[in-house]
LOLUMSE-516619 format. One line per 4 residues: number of its first residue (from 1); their letters; for each residue y, z, x of N, C-alpha, C, O. Coordinates in Angstrom, 2 decimals, decimal comma. Atoms other than C-alpha are relative to their C-alpha. Layout:
# LOLUMSE-516619
NUM	A	Y:Z:X:Y:Z:X:Y:Z:X:Y:Z:X  ... $
# end
This chain:
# LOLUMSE-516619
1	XXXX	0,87:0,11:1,15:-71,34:149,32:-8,13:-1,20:-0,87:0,23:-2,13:-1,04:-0,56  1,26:1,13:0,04:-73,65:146,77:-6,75:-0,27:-1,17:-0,42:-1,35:-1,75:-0,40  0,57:1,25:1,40:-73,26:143,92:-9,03:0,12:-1,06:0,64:1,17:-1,28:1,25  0,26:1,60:-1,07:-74,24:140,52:-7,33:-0,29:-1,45:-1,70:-0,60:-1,73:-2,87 $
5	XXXX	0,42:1,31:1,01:-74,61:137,48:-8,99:1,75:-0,67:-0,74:2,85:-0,12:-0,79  -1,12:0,57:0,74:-72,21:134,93:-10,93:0,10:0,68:-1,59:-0,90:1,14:-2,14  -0,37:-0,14:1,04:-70,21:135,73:-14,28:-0,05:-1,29:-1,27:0,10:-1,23:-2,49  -0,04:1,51:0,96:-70,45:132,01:-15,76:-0,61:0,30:-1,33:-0,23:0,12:-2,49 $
9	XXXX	1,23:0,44:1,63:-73,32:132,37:-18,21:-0,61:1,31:-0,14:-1,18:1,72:0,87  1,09:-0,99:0,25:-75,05:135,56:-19,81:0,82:0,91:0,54:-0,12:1,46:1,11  -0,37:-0,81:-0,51:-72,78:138,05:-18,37:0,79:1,18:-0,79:1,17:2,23:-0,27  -0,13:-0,48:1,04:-71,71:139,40:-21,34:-1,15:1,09:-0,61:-1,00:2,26:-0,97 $
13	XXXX	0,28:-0,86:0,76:-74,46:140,43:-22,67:-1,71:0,92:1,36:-2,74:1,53:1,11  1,10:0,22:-1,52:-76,70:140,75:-18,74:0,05:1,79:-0,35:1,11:2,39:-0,55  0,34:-1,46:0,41:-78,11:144,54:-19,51:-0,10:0,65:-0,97:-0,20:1,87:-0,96  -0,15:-0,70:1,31:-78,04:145,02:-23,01:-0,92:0,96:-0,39:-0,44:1,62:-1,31 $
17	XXXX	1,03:-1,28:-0,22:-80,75:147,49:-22,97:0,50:1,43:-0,23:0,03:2,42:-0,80  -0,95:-1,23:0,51:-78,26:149,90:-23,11:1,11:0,52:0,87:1,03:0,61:2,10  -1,05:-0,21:-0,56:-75,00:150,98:-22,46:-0,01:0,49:1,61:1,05:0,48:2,24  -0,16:-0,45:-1,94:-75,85:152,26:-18,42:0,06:-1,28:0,33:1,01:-1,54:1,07 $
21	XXXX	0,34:1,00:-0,59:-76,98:148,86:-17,87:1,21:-1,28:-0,29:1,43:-2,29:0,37  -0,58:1,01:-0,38:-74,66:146,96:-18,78:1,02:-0,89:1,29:1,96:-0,24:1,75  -0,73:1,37:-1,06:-73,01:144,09:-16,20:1,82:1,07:0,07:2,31:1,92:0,82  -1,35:-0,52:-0,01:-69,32:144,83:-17,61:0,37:1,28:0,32:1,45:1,53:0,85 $
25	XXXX	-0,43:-0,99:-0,78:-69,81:148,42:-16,98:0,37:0,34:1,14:1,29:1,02:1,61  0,06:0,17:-1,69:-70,44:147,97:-13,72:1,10:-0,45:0,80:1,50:-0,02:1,88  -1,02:0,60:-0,51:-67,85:145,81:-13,25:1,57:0,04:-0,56:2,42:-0,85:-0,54  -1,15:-0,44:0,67:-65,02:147,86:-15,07:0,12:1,12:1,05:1,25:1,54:1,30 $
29	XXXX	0,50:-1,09:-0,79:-66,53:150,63:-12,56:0,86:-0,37:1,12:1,62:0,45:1,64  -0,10:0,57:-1,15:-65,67:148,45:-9,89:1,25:0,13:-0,41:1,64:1,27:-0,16  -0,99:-0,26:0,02:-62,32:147,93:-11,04:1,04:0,85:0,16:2,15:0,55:0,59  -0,44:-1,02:0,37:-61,34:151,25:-11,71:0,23:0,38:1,61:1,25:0,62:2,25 $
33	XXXX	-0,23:-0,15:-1,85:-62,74:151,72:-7,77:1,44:-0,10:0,46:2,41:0,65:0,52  -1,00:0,76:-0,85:-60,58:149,64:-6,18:1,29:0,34:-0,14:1,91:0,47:0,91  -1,34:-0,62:0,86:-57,30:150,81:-8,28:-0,13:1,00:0,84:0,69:1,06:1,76  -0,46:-1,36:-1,20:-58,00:154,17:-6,35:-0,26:-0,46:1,33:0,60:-0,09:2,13 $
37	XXXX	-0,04:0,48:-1,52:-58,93:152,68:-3,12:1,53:-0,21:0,64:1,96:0,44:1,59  -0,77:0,95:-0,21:-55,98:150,56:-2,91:1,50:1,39:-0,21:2,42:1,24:0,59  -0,60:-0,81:0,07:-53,74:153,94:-4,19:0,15:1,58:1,12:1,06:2,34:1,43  0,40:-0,53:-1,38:-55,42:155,93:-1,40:0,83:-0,21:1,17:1,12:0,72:1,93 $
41	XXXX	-0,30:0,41:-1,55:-53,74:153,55:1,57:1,42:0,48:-0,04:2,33:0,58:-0,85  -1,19:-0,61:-0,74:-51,40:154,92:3,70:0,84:-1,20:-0,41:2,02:-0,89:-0,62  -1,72:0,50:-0,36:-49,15:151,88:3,46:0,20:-0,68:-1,52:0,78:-1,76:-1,63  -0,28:0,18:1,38:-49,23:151,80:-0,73:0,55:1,38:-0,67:0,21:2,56:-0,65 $
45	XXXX	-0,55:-1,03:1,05:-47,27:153,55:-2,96:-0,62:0,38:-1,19:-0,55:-0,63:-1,89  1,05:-0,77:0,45:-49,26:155,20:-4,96:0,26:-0,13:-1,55:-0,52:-0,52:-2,42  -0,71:-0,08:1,29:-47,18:155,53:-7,92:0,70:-1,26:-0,71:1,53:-1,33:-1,62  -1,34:1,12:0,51:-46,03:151,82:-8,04:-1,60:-1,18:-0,09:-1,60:-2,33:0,37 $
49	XXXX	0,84:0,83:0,32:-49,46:150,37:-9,02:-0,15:-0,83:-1,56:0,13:-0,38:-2,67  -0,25:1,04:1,51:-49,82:147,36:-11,78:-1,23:-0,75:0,13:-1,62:-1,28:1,17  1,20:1,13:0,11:-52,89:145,49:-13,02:0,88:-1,18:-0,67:2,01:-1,32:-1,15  -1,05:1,30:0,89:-52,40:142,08:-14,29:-1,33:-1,25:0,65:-1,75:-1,41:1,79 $
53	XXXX	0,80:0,72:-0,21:-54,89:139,39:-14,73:0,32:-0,94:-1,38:1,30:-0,72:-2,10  0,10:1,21:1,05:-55,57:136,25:-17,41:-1,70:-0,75:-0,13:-2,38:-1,49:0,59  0,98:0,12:0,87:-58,39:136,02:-19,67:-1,12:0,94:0,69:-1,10:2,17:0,61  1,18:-1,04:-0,78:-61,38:137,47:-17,73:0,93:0,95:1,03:0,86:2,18:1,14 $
57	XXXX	-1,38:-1,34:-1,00:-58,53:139,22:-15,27:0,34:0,74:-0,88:0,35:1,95:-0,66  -0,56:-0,96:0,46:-57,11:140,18:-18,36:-0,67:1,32:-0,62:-0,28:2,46:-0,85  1,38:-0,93:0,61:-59,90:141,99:-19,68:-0,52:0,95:1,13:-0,75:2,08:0,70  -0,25:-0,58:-0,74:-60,34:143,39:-16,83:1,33:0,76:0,84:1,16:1,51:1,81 $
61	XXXX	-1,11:-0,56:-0,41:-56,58:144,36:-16,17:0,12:1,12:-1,07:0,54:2,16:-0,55  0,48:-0,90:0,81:-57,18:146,49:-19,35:-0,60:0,91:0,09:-0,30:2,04:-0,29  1,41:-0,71:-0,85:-60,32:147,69:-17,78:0,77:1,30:0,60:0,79:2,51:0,40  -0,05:-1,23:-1,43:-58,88:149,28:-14,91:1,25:1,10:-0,61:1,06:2,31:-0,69 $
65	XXXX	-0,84:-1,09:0,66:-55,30:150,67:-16,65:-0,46:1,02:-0,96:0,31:1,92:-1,32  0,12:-1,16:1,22:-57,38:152,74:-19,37:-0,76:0,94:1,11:-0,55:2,15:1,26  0,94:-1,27:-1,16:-60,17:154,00:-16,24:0,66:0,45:0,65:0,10:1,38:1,24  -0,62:-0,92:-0,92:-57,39:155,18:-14,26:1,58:-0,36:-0,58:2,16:-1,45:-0,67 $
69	XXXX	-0,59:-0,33:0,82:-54,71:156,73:-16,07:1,37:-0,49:1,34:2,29:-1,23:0,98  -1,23:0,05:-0,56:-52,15:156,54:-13,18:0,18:-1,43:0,56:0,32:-1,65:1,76  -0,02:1,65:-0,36:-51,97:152,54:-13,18:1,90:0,47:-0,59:2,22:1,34:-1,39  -1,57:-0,19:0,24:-47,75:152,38:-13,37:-0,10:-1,28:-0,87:0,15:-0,79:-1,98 $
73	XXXX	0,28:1,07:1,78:-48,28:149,00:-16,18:-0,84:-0,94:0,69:-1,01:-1,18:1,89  0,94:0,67:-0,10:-50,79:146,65:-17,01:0,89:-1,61:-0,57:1,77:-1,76:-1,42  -0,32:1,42:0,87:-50,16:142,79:-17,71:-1,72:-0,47:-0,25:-2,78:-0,40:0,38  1,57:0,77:0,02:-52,92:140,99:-19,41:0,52:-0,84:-0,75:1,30:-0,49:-1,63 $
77	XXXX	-0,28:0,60:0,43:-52,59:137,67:-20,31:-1,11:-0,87:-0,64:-1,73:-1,56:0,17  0,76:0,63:0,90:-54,87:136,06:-23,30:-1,36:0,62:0,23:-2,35:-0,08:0,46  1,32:-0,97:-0,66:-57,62:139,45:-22,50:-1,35:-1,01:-0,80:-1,36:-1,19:-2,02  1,20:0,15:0,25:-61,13:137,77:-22,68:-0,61:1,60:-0,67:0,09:2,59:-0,90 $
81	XXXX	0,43:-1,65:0,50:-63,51:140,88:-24,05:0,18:0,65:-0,79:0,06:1,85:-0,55  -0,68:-0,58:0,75:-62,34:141,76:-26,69:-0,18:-0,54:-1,63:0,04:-1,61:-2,19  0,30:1,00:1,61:-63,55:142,18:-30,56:-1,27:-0,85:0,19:-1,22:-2,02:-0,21  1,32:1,07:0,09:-67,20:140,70:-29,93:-0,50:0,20:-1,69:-1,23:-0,78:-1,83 $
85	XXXX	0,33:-0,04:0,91:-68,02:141,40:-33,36:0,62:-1,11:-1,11:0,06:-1,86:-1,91  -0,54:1,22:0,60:-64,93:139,40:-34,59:-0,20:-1,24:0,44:-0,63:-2,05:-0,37  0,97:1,30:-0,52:-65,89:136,51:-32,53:-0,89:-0,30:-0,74:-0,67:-1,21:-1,54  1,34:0,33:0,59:-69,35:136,50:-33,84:0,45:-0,91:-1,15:0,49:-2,13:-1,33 $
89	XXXX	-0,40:0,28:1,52:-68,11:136,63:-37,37:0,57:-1,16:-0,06:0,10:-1,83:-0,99  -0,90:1,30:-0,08:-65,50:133,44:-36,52:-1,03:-0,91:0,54:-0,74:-2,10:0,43  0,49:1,41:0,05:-68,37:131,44:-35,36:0,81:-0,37:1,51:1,52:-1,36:1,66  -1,12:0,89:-1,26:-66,63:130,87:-31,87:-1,48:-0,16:0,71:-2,48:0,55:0,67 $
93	XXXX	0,88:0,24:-1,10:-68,69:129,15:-29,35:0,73:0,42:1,56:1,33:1,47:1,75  -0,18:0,31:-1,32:-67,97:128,31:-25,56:0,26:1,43:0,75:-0,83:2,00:0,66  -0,30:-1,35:-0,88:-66,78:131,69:-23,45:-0,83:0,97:-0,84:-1,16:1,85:-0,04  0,61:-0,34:0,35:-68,88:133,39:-26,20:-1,51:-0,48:-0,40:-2,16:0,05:-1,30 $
97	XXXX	1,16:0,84:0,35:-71,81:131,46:-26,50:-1,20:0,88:0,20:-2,09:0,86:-0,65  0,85:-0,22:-0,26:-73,96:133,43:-24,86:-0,74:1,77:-0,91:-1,57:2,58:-0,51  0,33:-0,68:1,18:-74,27:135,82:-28,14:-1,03:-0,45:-0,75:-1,93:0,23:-1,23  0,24:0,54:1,52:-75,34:133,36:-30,52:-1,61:-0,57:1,09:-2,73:-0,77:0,61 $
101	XXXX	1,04:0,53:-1,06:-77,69:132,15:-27,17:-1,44:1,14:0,09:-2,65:0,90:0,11  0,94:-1,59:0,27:-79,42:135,98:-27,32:0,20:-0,09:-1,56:-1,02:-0,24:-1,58  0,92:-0,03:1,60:-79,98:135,89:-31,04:-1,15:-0,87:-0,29:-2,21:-0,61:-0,84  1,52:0,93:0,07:-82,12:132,80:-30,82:-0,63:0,19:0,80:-1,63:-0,52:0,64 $
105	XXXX	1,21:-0,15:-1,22:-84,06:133,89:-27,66:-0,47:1,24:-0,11:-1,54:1,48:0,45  0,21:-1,21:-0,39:-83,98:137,54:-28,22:-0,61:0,95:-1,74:-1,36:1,87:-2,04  -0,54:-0,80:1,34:-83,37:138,55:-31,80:-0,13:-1,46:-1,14:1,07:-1,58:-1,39  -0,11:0,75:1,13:-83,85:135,57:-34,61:0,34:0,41:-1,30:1,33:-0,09:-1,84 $
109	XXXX	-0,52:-0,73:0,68:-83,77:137,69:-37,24:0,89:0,87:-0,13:0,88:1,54:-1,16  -0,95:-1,29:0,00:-81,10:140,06:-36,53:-0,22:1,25:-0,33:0,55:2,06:-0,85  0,22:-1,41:0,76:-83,12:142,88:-37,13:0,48:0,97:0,88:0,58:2,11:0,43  -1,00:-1,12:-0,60:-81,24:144,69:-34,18:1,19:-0,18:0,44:1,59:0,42:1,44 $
113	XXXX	-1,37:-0,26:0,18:-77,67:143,59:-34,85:0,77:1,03:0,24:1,64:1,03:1,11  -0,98:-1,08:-0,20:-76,16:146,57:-35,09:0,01:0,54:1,52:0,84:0,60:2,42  0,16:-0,25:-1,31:-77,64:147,71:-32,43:0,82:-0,02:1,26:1,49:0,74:1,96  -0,73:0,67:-0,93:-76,70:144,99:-30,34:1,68:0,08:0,24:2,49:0,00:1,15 $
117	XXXX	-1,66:0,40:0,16:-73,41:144,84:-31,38:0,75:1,19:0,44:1,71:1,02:1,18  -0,36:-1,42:-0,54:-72,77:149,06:-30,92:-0,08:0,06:1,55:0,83:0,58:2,19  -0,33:-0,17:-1,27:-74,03:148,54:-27,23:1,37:-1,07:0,12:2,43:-0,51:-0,15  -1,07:0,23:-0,27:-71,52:146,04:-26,54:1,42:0,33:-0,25:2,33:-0,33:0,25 $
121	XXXX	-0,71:-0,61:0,84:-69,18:148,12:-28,53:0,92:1,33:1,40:1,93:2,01:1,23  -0,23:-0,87:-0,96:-69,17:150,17:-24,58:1,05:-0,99:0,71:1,91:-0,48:1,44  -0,63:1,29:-1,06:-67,53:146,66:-22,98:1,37:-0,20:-0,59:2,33:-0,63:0,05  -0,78:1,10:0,31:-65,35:145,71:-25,18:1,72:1,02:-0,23:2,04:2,00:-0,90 $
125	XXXX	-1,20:-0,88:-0,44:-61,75:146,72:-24,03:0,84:0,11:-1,42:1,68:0,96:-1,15  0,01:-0,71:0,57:-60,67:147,09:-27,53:0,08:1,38:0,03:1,14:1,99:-0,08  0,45:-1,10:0,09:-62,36:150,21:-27,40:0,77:1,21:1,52:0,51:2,42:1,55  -0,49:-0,42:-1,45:-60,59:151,45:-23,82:1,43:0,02:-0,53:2,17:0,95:-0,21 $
129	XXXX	-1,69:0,00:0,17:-57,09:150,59:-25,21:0,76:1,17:0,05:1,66:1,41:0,85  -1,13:-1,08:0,07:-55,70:153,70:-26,33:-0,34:0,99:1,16:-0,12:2,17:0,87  -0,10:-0,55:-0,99:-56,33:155,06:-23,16:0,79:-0,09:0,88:1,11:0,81:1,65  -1,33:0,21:-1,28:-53,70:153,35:-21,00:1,22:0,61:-0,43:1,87:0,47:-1,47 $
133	XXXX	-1,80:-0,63:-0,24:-50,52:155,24:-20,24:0,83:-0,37:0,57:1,80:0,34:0,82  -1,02:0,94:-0,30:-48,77:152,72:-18,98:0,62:-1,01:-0,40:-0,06:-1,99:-0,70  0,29:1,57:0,25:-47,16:150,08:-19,74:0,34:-0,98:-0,55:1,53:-1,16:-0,31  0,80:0,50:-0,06:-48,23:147,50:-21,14:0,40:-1,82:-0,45:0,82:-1,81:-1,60 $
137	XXXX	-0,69:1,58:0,57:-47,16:143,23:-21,83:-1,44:-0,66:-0,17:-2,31:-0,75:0,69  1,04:1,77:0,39:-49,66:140,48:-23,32:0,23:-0,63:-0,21:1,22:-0,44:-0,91  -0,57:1,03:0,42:-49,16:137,35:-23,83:-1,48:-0,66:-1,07:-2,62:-0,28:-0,82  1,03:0,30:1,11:-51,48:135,70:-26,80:0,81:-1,76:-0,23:2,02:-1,97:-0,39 $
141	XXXX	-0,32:1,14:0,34:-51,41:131,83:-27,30:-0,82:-0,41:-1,17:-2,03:-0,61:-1,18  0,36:-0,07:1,40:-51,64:131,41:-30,95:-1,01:-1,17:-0,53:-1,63:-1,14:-1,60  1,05:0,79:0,43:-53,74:128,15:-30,67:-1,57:-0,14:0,87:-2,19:-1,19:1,06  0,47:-0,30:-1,48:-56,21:129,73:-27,87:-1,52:0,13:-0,98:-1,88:1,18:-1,50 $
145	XXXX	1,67:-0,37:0,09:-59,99:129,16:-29,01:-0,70:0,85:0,27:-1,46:1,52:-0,42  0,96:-0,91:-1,49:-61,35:130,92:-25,84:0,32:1,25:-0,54:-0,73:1,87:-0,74  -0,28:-1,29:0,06:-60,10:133,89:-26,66:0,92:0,16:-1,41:2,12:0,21:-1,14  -0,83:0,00:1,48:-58,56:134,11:-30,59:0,72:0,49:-0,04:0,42:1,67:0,15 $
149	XXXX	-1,20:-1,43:0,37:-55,32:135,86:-31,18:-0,25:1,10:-0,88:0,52:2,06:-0,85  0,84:-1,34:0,77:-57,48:138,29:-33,66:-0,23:0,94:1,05:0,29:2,06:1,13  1,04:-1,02:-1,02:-59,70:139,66:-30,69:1,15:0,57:0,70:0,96:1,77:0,93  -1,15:-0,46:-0,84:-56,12:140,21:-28,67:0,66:0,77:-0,95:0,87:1,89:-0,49 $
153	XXXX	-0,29:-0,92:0,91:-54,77:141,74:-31,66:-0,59:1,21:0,22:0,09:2,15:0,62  1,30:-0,82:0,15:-57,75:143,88:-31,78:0,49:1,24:0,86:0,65:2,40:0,48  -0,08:-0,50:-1,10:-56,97:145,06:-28,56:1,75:0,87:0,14:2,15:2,03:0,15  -1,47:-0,47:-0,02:-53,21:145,20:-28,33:0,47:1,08:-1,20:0,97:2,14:-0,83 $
157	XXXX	-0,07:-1,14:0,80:-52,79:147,22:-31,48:-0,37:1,79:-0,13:0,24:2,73:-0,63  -0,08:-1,03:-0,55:-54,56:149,88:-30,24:0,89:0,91:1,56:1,12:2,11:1,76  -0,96:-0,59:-0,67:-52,49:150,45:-27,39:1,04:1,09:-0,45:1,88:0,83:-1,31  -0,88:-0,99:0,74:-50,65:153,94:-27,89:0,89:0,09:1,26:1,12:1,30:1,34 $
161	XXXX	-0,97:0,23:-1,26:-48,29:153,30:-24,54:0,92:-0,83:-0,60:0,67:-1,17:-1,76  -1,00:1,19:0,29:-45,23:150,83:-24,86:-0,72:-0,75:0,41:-1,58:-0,68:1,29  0,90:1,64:-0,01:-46,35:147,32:-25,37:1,01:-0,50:-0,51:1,94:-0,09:-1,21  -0,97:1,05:0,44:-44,85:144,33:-25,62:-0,81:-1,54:-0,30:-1,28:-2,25:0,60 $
165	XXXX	1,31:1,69:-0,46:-47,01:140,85:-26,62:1,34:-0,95:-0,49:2,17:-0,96:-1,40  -0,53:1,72:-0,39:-45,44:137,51:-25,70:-0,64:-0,67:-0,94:-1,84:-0,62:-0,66  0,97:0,84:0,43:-46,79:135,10:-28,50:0,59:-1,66:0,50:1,66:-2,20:0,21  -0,36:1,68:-0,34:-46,57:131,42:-27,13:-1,35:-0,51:-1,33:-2,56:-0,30:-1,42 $
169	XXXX	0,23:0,27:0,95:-46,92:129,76:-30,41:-0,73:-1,21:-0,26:-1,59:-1,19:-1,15  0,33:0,67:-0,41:-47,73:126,71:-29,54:-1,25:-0,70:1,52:-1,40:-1,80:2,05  0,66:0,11:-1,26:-50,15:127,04:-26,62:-1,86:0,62:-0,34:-2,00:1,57:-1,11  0,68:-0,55:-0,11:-53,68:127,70:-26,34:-0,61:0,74:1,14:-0,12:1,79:1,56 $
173	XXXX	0,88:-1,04:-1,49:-56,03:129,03:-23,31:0,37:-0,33:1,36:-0,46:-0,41:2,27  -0,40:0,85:-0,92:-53,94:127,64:-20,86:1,25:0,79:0,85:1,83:1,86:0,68  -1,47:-0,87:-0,54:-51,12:128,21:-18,49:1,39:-0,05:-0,86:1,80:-1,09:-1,38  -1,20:-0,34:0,90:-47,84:129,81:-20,33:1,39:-0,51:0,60:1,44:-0,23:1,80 $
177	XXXX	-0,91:0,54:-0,58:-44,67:128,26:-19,49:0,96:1,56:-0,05:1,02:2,21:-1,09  -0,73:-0,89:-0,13:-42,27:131,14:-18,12:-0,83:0,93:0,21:-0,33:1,78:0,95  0,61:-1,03:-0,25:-45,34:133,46:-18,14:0,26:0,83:1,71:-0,10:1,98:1,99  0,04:-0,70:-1,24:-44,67:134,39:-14,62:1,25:0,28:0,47:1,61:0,49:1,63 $
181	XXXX	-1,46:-0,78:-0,54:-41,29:135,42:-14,72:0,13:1,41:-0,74:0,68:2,44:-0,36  -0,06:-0,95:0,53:-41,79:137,48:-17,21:-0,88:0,84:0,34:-0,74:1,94:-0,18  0,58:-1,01:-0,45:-44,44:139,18:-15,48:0,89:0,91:1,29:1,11:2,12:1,42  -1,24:-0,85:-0,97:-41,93:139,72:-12,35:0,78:0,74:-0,49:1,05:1,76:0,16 $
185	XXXX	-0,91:-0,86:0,52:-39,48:141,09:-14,85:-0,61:0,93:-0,57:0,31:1,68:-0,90  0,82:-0,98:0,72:-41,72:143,39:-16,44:-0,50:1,45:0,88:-0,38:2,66:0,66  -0,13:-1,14:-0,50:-43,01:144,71:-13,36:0,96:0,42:0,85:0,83:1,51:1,40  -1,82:-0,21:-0,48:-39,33:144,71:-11,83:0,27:1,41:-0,61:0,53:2,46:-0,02 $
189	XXXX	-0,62:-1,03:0,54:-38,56:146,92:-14,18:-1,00:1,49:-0,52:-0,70:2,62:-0,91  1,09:-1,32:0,09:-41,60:149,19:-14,59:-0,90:0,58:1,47:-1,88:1,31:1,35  0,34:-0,51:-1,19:-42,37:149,86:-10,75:1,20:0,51:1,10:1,14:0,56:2,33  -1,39:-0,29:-1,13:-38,62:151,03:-9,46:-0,65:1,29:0,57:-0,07:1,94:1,44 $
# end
């Protein structure tokens, strides 16, 4: 896909011009790649593939299970990406910042809101969900700023595959205690 540069700042919304251009396309593109690359090699089983990432991984582990249908399950744990509209609306800063950063540099008035908000409307894995056929575990930490348990809602609800979300009730954007057994058991039991 081409895409150079860091994800830190602006990467969200880096192409908004319109849905070809955007960054995340590019780099959902990429994902999707690699998933067949990697299903291609002679010394992978083809049929025993699993995404699985946390926060920007997870958003991207989403990514790749809806662009390529024969992902065998996805883990995503606390999916970044997800629900930019509800964000907005909640007023979240920090991992979203760079929204509220393009309204005052780009847009003051909001006279192309919608707009804006419909292209990113191509990124936001939400919108990809009911595409995976595999699957699927999240984990959501109910006091997680970075990423709100709404926007993961958002996301997980549409899932029309088996799903399962983990809520750690007590935790926010952070590492999950046990989270990584339960990913072994998950894909233990969904890659025999």
């Amino acid at each position: 896909g081409g895409v150079k540069g860091t994800t830190l700042r602006g990467h969200i919304i880096r192409g908004i011009e319109s849905p070809e251009t955007l960054l995340f396309r590019q780099i959902y593109m990429d994902c999707a790649q690699l998933v067949k690359i990697v299903m291609e090699m002679k010394c992978v089983d083809a049929g025993k593939i699993a995404t699985n990432g946390g926060s920007q991984g997870g958003g991207l582990s989403v990514a790749a299970a809806a662009l390529v249908p024969e992902v065998a399950c996805c883990v995503s744990c606390f999916p970044f990406l997800s629900d930019y509209k509800r964000v907005w609306n909640m007023d979240c800063s920090g991992a979203y910042e760079e929204i509220r950063e393009y309204f005052r540099r780009h847009d003051p008035l909001h006279k192309k809101e919608e707009e804006f908000f419909n292209t990113l409307g191509y990124i936001d894995i939400q919108n990809l969900a009911e595409r995976i056929k595999a699957p699927v575990m999240m984990s959501v930490g109910m006091r997680d700023t970075v990423c709100p348990p709404s926007t993961i809602y958002a996301t997980f609800n549409k899932i029309k595959s088996p799903k399962n979300m983990l809520v750690y009730h007590d935790f926010g954007h952070e590492g999950l205690q046990g989270w990584d057994d339960e990913i072994f058991n998950f894909m233990a039991k969904n890659l025999k």
